[in-house]
FIKOLDO-212379 format. One line per 2 residues: number of its first residue (from 1); for each residue x, z, y of N, C-alpha, C. Coordinates in steps of 0.05 Angstrom, whole numbers, plus 5000, padded with zeros to 4 digits. Example, Ala and Ser with C-alpha at 12.3 -4.5 7.8 and 13.67 -1.06 7.14 Angstrom:
1> 5264:5156:4886:5246:5156:4910:5264:5156:4934  5257:5142:4955:5273:5143:4979:5258:5157:5001 $
END
This chain:
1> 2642:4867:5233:2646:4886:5212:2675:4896:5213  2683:4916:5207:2706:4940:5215:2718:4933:5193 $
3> 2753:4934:5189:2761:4920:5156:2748:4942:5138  2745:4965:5148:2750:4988:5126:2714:4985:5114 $
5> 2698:4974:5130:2678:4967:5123:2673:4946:5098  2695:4924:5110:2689:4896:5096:2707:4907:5066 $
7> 2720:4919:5079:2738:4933:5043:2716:4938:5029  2705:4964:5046:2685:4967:5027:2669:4953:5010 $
9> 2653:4935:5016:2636:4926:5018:2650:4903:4995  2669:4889:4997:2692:4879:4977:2690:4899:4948 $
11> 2703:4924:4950:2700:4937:4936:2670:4941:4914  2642:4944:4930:2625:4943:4918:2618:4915:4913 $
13> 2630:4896:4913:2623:4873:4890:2635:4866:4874  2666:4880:4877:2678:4876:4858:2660:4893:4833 $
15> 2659:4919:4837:2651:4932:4815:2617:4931:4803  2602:4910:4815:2581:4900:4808:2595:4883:4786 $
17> 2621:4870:4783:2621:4844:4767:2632:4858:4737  2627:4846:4718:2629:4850:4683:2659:4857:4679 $
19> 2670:4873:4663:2695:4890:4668:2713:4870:4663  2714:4850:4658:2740:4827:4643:2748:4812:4671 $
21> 2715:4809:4686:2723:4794:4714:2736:4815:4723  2724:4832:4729:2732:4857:4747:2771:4861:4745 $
23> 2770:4854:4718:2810:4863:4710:2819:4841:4730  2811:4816:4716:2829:4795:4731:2828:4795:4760 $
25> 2812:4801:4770:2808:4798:4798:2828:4820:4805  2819:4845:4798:2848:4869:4806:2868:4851:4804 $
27> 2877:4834:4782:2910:4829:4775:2914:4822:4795  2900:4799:4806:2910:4775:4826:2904:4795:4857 $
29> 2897:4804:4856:2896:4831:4879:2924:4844:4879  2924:4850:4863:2954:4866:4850:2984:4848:4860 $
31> 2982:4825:4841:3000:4808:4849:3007:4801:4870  2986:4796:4894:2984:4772:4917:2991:4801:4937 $
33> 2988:4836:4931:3006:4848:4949:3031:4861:4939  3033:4845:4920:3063:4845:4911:3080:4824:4917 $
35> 3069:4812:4928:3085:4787:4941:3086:4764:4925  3070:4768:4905:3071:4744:4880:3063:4724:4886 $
37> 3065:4700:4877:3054:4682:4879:3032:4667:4857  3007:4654:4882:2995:4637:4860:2997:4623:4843 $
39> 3018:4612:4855:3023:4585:4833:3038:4590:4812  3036:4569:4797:3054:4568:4768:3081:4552:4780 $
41> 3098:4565:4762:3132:4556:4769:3121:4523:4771  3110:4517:4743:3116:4486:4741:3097:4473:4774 $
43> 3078:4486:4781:3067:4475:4807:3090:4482:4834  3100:4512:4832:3121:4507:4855:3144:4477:4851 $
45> 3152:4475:4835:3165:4450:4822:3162:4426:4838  3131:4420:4821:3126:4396:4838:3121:4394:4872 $
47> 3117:4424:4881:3116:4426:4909:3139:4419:4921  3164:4432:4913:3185:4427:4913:3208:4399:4912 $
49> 3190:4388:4893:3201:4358:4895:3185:4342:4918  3162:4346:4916:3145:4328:4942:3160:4342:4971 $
51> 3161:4363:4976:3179:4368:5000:3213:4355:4993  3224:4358:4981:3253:4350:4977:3260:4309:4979 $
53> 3236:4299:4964:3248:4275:4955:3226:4256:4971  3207:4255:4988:3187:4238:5007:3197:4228:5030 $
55> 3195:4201:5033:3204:4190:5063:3231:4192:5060  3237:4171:5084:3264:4171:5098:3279:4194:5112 $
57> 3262:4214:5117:3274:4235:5124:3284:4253:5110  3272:4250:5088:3284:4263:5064:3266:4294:5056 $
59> 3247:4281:5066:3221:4307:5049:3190:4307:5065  3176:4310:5059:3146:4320:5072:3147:4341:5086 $
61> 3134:4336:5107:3128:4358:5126:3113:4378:5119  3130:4405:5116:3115:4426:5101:3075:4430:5104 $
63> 3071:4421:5133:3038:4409:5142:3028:4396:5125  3045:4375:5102:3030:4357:5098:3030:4359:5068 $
65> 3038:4376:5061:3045:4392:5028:3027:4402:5033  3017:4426:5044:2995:4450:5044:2970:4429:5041 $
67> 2976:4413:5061:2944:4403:5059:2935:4382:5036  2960:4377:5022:2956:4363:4999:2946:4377:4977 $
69> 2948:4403:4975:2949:4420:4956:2919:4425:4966  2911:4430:4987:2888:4450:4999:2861:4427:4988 $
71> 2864:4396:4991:2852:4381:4986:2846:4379:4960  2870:4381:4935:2869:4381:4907:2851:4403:4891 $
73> 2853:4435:4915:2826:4454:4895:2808:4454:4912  2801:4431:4927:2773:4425:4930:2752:4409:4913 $
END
């Protein structure tokens, strides 16, 4: 499928969904090419401390943060 296809096609499900989903979903559309981020300050935080203060080396391997996180919204 061609992106401008899969856009599409994106596009027509978004606007199948009930207008309240439909906003939020724009926002986070909105945001995420605004460079925003998902998370909440207080979750960069704790990201932040688990990379900074783990092991003798003096932080987690950025590999091993992602996948801690990736496992938790499963």
């Amino acid at each position: 499928m061609s992106p401008v296809t899969k856009l599409d096609h994106l596009i027509e499900r978004l606007r199948a969904l009930p207008g309240p989903e439909q906003d939020r979903i724009v926002a986070e559309i909105e945001a995420a090419l605004d460079g925003a981020s998902a998370l909440t300050d207080a979750q960069w935080r704790e990201i932040e401390s688990a990379i900074d203060s783990d092991g003798d080396e003096g932080g987690l391997a950025h590999d091993d943060v992602v996948a801690a996180w990736r496992a938790r919204r499963v």
